[in-house]
C-alpha positions as protocol buffer text, in pm:
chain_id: "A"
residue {
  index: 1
  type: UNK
  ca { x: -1404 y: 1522 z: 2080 }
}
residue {
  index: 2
  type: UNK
  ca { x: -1763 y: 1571 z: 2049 }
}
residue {
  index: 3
  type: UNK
  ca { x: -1978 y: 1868 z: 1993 }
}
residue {
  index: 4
  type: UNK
  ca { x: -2294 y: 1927 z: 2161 }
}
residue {
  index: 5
  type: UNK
  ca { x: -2543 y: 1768 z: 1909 }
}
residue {
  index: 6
  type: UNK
  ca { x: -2351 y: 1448 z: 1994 }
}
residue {
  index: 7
  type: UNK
  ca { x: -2174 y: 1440 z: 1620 }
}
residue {
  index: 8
  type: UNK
  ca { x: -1782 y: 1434 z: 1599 }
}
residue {
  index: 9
  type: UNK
  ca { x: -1630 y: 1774 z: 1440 }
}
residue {
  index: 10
  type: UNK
  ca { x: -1527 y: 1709 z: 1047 }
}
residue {
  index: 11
  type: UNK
  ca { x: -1137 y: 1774 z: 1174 }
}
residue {
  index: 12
  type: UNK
  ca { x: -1154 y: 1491 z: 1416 }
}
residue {
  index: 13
  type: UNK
  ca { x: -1233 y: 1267 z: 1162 }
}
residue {
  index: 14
  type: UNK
  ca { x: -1015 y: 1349 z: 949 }
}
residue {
  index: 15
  type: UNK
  ca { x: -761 y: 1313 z: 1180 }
}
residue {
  index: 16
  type: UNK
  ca { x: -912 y: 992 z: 1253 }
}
residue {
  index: 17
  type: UNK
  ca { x: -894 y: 881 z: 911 }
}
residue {
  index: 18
  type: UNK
  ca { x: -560 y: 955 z: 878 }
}
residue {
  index: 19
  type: UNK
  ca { x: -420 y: 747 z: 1152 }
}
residue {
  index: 20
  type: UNK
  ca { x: -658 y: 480 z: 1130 }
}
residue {
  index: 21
  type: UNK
  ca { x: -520 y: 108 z: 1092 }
}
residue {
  index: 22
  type: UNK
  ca { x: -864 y: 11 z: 949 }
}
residue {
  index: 23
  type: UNK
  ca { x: -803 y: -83 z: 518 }
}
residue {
  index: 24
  type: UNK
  ca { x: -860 y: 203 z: 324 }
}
residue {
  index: 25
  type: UNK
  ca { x: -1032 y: 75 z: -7 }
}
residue {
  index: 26
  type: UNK
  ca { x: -863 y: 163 z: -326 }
}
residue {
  index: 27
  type: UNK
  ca { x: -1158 y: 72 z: -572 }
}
residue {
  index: 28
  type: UNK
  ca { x: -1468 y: -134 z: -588 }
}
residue {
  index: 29
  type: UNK
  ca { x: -1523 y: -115 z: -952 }
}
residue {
  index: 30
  type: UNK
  ca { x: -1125 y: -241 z: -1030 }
}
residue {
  index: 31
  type: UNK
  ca { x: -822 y: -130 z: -869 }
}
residue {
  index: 32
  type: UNK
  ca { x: -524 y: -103 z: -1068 }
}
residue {
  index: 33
  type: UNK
  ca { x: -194 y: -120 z: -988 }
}
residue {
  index: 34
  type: UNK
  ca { x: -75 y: 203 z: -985 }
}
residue {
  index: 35
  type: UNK
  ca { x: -381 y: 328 z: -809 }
}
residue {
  index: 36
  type: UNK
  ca { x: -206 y: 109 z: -542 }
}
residue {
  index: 37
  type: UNK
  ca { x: 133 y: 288 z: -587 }
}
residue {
  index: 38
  type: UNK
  ca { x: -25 y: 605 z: -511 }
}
residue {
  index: 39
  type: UNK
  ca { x: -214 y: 546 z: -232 }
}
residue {
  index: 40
  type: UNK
  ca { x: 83 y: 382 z: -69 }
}
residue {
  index: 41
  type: UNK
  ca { x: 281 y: 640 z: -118 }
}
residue {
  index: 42
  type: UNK
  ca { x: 101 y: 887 z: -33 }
}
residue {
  index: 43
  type: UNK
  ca { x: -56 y: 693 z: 304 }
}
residue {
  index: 44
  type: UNK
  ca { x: 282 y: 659 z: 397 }
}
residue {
  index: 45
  type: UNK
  ca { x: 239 y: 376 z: 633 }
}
residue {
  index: 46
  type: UNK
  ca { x: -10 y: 610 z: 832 }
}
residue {
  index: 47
  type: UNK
  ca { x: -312 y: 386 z: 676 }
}
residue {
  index: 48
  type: UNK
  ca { x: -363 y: 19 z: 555 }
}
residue {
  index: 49
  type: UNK
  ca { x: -451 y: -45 z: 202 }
}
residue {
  index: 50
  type: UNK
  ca { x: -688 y: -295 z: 69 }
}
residue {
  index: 51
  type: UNK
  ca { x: -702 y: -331 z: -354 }
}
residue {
  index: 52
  type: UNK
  ca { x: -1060 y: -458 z: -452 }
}
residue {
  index: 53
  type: UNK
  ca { x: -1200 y: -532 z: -761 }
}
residue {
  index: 54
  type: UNK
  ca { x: -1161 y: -722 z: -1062 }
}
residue {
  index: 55
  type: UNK
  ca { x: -896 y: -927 z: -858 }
}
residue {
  index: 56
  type: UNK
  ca { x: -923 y: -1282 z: -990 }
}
residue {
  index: 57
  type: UNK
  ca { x: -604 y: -1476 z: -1061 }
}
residue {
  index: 58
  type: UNK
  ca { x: -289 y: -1526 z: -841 }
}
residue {
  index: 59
  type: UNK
  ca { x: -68 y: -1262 z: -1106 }
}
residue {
  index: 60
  type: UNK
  ca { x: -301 y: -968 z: -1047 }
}
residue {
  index: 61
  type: UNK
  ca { x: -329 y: -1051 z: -689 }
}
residue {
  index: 62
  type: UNK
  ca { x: 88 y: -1080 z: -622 }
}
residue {
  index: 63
  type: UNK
  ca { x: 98 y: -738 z: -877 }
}
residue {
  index: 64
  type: UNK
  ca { x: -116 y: -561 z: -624 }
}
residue {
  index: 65
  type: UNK
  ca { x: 99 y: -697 z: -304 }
}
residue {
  index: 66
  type: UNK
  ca { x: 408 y: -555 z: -449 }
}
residue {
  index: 67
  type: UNK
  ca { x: 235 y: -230 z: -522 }
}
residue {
  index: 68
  type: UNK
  ca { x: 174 y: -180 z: -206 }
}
residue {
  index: 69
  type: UNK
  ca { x: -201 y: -365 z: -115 }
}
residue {
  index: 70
  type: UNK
  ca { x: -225 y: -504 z: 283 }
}
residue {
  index: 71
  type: UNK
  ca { x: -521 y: -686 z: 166 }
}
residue {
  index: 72
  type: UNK
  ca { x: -722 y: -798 z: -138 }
}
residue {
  index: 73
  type: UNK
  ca { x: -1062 y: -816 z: -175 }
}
residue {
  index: 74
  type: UNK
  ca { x: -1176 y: -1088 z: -415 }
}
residue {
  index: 75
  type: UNK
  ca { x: -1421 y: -1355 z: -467 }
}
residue {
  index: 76
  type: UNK
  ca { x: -1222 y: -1572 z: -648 }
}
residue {
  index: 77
  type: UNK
  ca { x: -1024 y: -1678 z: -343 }
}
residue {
  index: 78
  type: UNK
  ca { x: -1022 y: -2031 z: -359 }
}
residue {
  index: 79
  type: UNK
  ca { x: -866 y: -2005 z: -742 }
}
residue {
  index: 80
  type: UNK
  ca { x: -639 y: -1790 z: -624 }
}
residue {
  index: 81
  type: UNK
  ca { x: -484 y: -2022 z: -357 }
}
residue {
  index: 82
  type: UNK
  ca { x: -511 y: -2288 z: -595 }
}
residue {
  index: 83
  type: UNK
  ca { x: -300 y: -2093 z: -880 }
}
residue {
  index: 84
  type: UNK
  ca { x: -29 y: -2023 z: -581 }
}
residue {
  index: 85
  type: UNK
  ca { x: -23 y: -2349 z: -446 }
}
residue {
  index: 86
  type: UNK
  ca { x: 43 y: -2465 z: -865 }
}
residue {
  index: 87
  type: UNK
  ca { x: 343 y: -2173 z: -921 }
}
């Protein structure tokens, strides 16, 4: 719902936020894995979760799944798929 001024009301998006299916980041500067843990647990399945940062091998990408991650965010994709195709 919006107010007047044409801005949404900080409770809606909150809300919002909450049962979004857009990735919610868990770090730019280096997820780890049990940042991961929590945030899954405590989204709860109401919110995706993408792990970012200093993701650059197939181990630490496969760690972060099983934690919990819906998506990684990496630039070493290609040496990724090429350390999972190898395993």
């Amino acid at each position: 719902m919006m107010r007047g001024d044409g801005r949404e009301p900080r409770r809606s998006r909150s809300r919002r936020a909450r049962t979004s299916s857009k990735p919610r980041r868990v770090s730019t500067g280096g997820a780890t894995i049990a940042d991961v843990e929590l945030l899954f647990r405590v989204a709860a399945g109401r919110a995706k979760i993408k792990a970012s940062g200093g993701i650059r091998d197939w181990k630490t990408t496969l760690a972060m799944l099983e934690a919990g991650a819906d998506r990684i965010g990496t630039s070493a994709g290609l040496k990724i798929l090429d350390e999972w195709r190898v395993k």
